[in-house]
N, C-alpha and C positions, 0 to 999 in steps of 0.2 A: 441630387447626387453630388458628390464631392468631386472637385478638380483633380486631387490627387490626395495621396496616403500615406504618412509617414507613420510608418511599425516598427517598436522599439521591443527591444527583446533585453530583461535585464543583465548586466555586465557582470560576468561569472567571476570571482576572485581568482587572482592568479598563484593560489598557493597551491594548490594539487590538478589534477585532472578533472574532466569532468563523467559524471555517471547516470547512468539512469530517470534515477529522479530530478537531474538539470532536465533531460530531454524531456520526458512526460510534463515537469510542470509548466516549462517555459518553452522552450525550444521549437519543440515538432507542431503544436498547436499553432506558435507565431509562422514557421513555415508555411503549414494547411493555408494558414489564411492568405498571408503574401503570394505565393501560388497559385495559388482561386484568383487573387484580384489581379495579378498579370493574365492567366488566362482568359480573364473576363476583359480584354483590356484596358486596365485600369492601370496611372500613373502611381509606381510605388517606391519608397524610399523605404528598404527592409536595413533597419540600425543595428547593431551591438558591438560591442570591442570588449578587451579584460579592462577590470577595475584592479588598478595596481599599487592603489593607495591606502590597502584596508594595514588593519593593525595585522592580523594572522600570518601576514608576507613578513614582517618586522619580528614575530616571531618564531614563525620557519627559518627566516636566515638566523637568528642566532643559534636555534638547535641545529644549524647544518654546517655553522662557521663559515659562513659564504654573505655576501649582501643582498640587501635588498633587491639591489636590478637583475644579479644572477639568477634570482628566484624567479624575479616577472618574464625574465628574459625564457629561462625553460621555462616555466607552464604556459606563457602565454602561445608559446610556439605551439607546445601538444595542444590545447584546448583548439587552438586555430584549424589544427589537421584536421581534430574529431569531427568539428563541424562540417570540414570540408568532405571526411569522411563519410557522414550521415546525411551528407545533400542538404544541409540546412542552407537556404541559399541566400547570405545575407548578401544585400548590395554594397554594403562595407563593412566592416571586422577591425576597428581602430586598437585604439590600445590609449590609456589615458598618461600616461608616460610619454605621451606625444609631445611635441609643443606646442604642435595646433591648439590641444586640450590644455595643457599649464597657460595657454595667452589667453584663451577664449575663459578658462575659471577663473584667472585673476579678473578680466576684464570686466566678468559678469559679477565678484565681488566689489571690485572697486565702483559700478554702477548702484548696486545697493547701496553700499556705503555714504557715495556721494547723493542718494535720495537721503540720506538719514534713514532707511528702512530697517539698517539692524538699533542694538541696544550694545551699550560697552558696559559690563559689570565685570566687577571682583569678585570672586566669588571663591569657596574652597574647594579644592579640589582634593580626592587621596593621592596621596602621595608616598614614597618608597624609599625612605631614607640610604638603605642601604645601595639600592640599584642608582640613586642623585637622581631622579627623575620623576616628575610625576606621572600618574598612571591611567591610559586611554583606555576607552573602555573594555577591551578585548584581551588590555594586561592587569583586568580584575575579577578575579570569580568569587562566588558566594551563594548563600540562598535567597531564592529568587520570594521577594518580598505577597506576593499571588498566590505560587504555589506550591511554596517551599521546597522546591528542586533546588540540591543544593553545590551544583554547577551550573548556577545561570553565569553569564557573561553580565559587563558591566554594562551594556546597552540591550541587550534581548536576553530573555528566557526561552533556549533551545526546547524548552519538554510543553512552557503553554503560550508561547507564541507573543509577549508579553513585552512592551519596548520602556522601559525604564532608566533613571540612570542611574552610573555607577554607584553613588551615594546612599539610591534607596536600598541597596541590597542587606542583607544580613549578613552578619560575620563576614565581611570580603575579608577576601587577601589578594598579596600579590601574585600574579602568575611566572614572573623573574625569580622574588628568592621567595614566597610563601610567606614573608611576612605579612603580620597586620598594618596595613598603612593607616597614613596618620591624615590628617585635615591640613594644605596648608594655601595659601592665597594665591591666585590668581588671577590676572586679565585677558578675559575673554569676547566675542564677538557673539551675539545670539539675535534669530531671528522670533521675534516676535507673536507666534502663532495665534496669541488670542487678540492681534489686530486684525486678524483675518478672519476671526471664527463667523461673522455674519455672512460673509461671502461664502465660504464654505458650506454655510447649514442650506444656504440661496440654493447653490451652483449643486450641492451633491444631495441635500438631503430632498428639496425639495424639485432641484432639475430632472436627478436623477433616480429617483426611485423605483422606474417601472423598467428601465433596459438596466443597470448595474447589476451583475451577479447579486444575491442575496448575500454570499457568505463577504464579500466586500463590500455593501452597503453597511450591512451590518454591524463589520469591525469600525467601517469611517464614523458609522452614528455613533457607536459607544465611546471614541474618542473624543467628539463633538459634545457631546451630550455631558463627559466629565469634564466636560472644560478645560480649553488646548492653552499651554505654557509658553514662555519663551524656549525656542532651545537654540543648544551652542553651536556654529557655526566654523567653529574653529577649534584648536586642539594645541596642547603642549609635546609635540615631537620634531623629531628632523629627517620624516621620511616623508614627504608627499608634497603640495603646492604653499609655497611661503604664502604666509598672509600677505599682501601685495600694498598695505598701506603703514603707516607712522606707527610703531609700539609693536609691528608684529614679527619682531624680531624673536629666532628660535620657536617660534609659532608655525602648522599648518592649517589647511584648509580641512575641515571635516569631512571622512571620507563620501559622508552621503549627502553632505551639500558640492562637491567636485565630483560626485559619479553620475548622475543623472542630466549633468552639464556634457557630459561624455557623449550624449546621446548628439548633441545639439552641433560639437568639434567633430564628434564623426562624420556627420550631416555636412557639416564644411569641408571636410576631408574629399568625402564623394562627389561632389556637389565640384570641386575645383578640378577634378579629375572627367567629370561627364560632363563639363561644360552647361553645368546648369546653377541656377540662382538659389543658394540653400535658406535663403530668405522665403521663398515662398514655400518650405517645407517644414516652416515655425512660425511666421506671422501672418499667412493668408489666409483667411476665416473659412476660403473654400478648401483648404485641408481638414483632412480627416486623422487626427493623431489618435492612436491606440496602445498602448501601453501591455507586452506579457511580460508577466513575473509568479513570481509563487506569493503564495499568502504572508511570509514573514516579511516580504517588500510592502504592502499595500501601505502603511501609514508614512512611509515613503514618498511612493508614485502618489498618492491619493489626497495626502495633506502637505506634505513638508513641502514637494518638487512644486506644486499647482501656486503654493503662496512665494516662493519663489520668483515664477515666470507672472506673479501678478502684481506683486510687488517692484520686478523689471518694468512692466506695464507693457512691452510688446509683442508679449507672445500669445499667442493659441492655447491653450486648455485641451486637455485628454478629452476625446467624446468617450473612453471606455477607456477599463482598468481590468480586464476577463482575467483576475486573477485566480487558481487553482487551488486548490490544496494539496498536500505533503501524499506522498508515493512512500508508502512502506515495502520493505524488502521480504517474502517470506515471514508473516507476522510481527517484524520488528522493525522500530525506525530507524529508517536510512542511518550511516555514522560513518563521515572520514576519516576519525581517527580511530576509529573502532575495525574498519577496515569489512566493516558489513555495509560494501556495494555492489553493483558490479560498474565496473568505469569500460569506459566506452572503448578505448584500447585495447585492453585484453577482450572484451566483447568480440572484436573484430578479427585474434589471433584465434578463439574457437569456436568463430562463425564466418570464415571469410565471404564476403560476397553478400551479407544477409543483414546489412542493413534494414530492407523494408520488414522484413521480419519484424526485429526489436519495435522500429515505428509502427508497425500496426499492433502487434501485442499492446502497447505504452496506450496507443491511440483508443485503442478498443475497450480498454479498464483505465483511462483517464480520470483523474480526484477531482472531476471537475466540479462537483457539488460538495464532495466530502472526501476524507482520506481513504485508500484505494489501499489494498496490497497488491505487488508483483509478485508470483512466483513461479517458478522453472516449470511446473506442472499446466500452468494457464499458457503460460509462451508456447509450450509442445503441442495443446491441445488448439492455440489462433493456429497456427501453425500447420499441422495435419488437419485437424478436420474442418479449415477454414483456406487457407491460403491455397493448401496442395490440393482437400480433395473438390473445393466448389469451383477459385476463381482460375486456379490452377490447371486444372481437369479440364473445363469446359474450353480455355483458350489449346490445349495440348487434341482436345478431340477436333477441333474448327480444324486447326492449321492441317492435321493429319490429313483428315477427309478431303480439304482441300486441295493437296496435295496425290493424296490416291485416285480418288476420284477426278480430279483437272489440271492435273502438274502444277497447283500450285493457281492457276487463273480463276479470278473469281466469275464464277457462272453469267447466265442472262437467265433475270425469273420468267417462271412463266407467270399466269395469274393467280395474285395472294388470295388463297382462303381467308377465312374470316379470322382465323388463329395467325395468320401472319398477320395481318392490320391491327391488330388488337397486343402483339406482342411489337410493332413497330413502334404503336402509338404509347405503351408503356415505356420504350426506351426513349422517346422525346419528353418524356416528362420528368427523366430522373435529372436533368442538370438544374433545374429547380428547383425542386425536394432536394438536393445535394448541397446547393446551395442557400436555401433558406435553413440547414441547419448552421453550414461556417457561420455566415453570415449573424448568426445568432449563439455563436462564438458553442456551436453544441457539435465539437468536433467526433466525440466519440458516436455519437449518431448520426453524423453524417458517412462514418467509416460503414459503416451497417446497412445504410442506403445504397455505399457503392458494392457492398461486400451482396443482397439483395437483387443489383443489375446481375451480376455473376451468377447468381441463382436462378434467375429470369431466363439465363440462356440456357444455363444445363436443364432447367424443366421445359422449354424448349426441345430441346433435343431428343431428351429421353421423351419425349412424348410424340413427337413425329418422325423419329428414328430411320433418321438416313441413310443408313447401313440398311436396314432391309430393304426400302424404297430405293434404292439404288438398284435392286433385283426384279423389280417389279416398273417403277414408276422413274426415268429419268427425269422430269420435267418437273417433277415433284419435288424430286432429292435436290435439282439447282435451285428452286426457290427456296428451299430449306434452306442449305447453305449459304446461298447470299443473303437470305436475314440474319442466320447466327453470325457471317461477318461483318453482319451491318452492326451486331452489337459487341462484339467482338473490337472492332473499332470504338465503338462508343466510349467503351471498358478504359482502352490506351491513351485517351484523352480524361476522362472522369478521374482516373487512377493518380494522377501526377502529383495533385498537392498532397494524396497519401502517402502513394508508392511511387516515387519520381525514379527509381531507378528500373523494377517493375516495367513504368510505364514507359523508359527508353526500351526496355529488354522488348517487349510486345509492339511497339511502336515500330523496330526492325524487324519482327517477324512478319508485322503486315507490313513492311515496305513502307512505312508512312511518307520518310524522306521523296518519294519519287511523285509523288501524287502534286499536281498543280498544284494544289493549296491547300496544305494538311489543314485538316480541323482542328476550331478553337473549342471553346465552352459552348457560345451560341448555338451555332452550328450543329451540334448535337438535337435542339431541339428544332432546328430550323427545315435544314436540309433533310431530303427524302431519302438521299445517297449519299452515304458516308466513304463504302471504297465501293468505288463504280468494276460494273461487268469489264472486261479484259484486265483487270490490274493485276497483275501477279507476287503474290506475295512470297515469301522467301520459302527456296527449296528446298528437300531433303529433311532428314528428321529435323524437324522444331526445337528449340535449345528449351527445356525445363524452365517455367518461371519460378518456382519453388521443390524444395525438395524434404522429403518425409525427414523428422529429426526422433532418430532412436532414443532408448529408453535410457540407453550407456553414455549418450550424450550429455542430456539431461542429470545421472544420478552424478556424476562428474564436477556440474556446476554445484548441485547440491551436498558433495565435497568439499568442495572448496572451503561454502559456506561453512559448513561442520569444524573445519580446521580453525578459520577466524571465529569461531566461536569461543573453541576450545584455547586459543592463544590469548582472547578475549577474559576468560576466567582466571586462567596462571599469572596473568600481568596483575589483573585486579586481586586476587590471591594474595589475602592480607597474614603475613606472618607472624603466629600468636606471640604474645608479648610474654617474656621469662617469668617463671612460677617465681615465690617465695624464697627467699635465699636458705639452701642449706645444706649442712658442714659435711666434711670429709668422713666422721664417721654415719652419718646421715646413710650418705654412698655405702658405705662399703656392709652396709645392711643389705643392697641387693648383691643376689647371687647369679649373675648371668652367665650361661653356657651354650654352646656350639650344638646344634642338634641336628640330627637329620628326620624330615617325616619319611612315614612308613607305611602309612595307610592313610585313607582319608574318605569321609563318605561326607554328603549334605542332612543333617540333621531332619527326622521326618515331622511334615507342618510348620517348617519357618524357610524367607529367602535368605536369612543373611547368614546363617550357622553350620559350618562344615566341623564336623568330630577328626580329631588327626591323631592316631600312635607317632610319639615321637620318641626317638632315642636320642635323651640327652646326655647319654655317654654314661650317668649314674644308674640310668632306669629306663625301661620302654614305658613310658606313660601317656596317658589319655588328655590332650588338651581340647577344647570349647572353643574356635574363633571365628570371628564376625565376618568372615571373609565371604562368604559364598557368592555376592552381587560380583567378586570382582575375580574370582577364579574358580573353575570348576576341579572337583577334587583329582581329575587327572594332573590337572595341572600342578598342581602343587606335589604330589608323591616324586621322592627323592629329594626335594628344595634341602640345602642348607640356609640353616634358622638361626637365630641368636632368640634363647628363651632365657625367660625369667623365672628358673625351678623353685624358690622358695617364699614365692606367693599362696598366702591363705588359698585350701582349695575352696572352691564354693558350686553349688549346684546348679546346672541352667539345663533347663527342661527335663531336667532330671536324672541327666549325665553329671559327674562329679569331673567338675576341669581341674587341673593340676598344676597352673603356670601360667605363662601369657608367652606370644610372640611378639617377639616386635617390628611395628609397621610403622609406613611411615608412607608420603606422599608425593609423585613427581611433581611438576611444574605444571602436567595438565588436571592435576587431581585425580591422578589413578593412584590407587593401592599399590606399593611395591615393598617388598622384604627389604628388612635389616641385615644384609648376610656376611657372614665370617668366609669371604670366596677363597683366601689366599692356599693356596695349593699344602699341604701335609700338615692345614688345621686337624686334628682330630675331636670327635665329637666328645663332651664332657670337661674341655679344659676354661676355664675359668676367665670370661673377658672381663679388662680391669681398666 
């Protein structure tokens, strides 16, 4: 067993908030775990801070006309709440904008450096003549050479997960003014990767084959396997940490050779602050470092970071990398700028208080093997027929009975029947089974085995039914009760690395506070007596641990969605490009007039054709249009129209149409009239 634990939780960018899919892939998993090993008491050192050195912070500020620090400085604040909001409980929350973090990244480049471990080339770079700069990989888009998505970034492919550089892509351009950049020379810093590749194939392919997630073995072999490059180490901009040695002038540090260094400055950070040695929470072989992140970090944490700390030559190596897969929203993938998430803020404005909710939904449909959807209808359904009516229910009937029937004191049993020992003895086994799932990083199956103890009690209950033995058998109904509280308690402590706030909420209903020595993890399976006879737990109606979420809640967020959708279309809503050029008297061949409809019905056997009587001031005539998907013929009776009367008539389904209407399209892609509205138009005159 390990001396202690240092758990890194990847550093979220500070260019927006965070949502959903941060928590599911990263977050709430690296919590579970961190909170199982303090409860198990085990020494923990739980890392993360914002990474405030990416390019997308570079440019946010220029589309918000603000700087760079103003950007890190808001988000890094909002992300910090969310967390603190969501009970993620790190031990420190740095920020790499520090200076603990710029002395600790120069320090740890200038130690490469002076190993000779990097490489110095020239090399070309794109470049953006217009913008004078050259261009980092986040201010170059193109298609992505894999899988021809043709908005990859200049270092990953957003759609297949794919780390490349800017150079390989097709057709880039600038993400500044949209030009095509050009090639042009530069001196760069790069580390080395295929000096490492034996150790790697050693340490991962063959150390690790049998505890690494498949889906990250997997990606690390296929990197391995195609043979690892040097990469660049440093970058042409002047937003992040100076190259710290000769020639790196107008140079910084690349963001993902100084963010995973973030990890090591936070460590110091906390470590100066708890009076403790942050050396032995990176170089002591009796730590245990474990790495959460989502699957687009793994070639990261897994090849770049490892050769890094082994080429320093004094650090510890990851024992694990439980990287995740991608959380889609409702059928579709997650998007910041698409504005298809939900972010944890507004989460919290219409759901106040319900935190564990979201964590146990997230937790419960975890990507941990493969990509996962969220949707509004899964959350309602953990929710109600999981949270309220099993783990919910059964703590609200304990406390009740407890209370009606003993003011609240918990009984003295008399002799357990065989169904009490047999239900005692299944609640000492669950911090086990609970534990051998974290522990094997199988969060969402551990949520199942606690969500199971909850079911334990209510089949319990409903089976030796205390309320009527309370009529009949008092002796009975106290040993009932004081087992359902014996697991009832169990619950308050098991519940925390899922449901930490839950498990204060229920933790005060039994009074945990008052008891000589509240229970740990052990404990649970150790101890016969969890809340011993005389203890009294708290009076009067019991506070709801969860509560039912209606239909109108739910279709609300499903709203929302619906809007960024449809905002999502109009923006990308490509405006067709001008017909063929042609002349004045071209125009003045059509005959457009002011109409009003008069009738209108839906054509019988088609959805898209409503028949309309129109008076266009010459004639009441019969028109043909394609309207019916977008209005029902009430709708349209009386509409003022702008028709085209001396279009060829022609036949459609066998109605002779007489003209055309003219349509035309909002910004969300609905149908809407061309209309002549100005007030003592009369129908039949002539638009010109």
């Amino acid at each position: 067993m390990p001396k202690r634990y240092t758990i890194t939780a990847a550093l979220p960018y500070t260019n927006g908030p965070i949502h959903i899919g941060h928590l599911a892939g990263v977050y709430v998993p690296a919590d579970i775990y961190s909170r199982y090993l303090r409860l198990t008491g085990n020494d923990v050192a739980f890392i993360c801070g914002s990474d405030e050195h990416g390019v997308p912070i570079t440019i946010k500020a220029k589309k918000e006309g603000v700087t760079p620090q103003d950007i890190v400085d808001k988000y890094h604040a909002i992300i910090k709440t969310s967390f603190e909001d969501f009970g993620i409980s790190f031990d420190n929350y740095s920020r790499t904008s520090a200076k603990i973090h710029h002395d600790t990244a120069s320090e740890f480049f200038k130690t490469l450096y002076n190993k000779n471990e990097f490489v110095e080339e020239v090399s070309e770079q794109l470049y953006d003549a217009e913008a004078n700069q050259f261009l980092a990989d986040r201010f170059v888009i193109g298609t992505c050479p894999k899988c021809g998505y043709e908005e990859a970034y200049g270092d990953q492919c957003e759609n297949c997960g794919t780390s490349h550089n800017a150079t390989d892509l097709i057709n880039p351009k600038s993400a500044i003014t949209g030009n095509t950049p050009t090639l042009k020379e530069t001196k760069h810093w790069f580390l080395p990767l295929n000096k490492h590749e034996e150790f790697l194939r050693e340490w991962i392919l063959k150390g690790h084959k049998k505890d690494w997630k498949p889906n990250v073995y997997g990606q690390v072999k296929s990197w391995i396997d195609d043979g690892l490059r040097p990469r660049a180490v440093t970058r042409d901009l002047d937003w992040g940490i100076p190259v710290p040695v000769e020639g790196g002038e107008g140079k910084v540090l690349y963001v993902w050779f100084d963010a995973p260094i973030g990890y090591i400055s936070a460590t110091k950070e906390w470590a100066a602050r708890a009076s403790k040695n942050w050396e032995d929470y990176w170089k002591d072989e009796d730590t245990k470092l474990v790495h959460f992140i989502g699957k687009d970090n793994i070639v990261f944490h897994c090849i770049i970071f490892p050769s890094m700390l082994k080429a320093e030559g004094s650090y510890i190596l990851p024992e694990n990398v439980p990287a995740n897969e991608f959380l889609n929203l409702e059928g579709n993938k997650l998007s910041t700028s698409k504005n298809w998430a939900v972010w944890l803020p507004e989460y919290l404005e219409d759901f106040p208080n319900q935190q564990d909710v979201l964590r146990y939904a997230l937790t419960a449909n975890a990507p941990e093997t493969k990509d996962n959807d969220f949707t509004w209808k899964d959350f309602q359904a953990r929710n109600n027929n999981e949270l309220v009516a099993i783990f919910g229910n059964f703590i609200n009937r304990v406390a009740v009975l407890t209370n009606k029937y003993y003011n609240g004191e918990i009984p003295q049993p008399s002799a357990f029947k065989p169904i009490d020992e047999a239900t005692l003895a299944a609640v000492k086994a669950y911090p086990a089974v609970i534990a051998s799932s974290i522990e094997r990083y199988r969060f969402r199956e551990g949520s199942q085995e606690l969500m199971n103890l909850a079911r334990l009690g209510n089949k319990y209950l409903a089976d030796e039914e205390p309320w009527k033995t309370i009529k009949t058998d008092e002796e009975r109904t106290k040993t009932v009760m004081f087992v359902a509280l014996q697991i009832a308690s169990a619950l308050a402590v098991l519940s925390e690395p899922f449901l930490p706030f839950t498990s204060d909420k229920l933790k005060s209903i039994l009074c945990h506070s008052e008891l000589v020595s509240e229970s740990n993890w052990e404990d649970i399976s150790i101890k016969d007596v969890l809340l011993p006879s005389g203890h009294s737990i708290q009076s009067g109606k019991p506070e709801l641990l969860f509560s039912k979420i209606e239909d109108e809640t739910i279709q609300k967020q499903l709203d929302k969605l619906e809007a960024s959708k449809k905002a999502n279309e109009a923006a990308n809503k490509k405006v067709e490009p001008q017909k063929e050029e042609i002349t004045f008297d071209d125009f003045t061949k059509l005959d457009l007039r002011v109409g009003t409809i008069l009738e209108a019905e839906k054509m019988p056997k088609t959805k898209k054709l409503l028949v309309l009587k129109v008076d266009t001031g010459i004639d009441t005539r019969t028109i043909v249009s394609g309207i019916a998907e977008s209005f029902s013929p009430e709708d349209v009776i009386g509409k003022r129209v702008t028709v085209l009367v001396n279009l060829a008539p022609r036949k459609l389904r066998g109605v002779e149409s007489q003209g055309m209407i003219l349509m035309t399209e909002d910004k969300r892609g609905n149908l809407v009239f061309v209309n002549p509205n100005t007030e003592g138009v009369a129908n039949g005159l002539k638009i010109s």
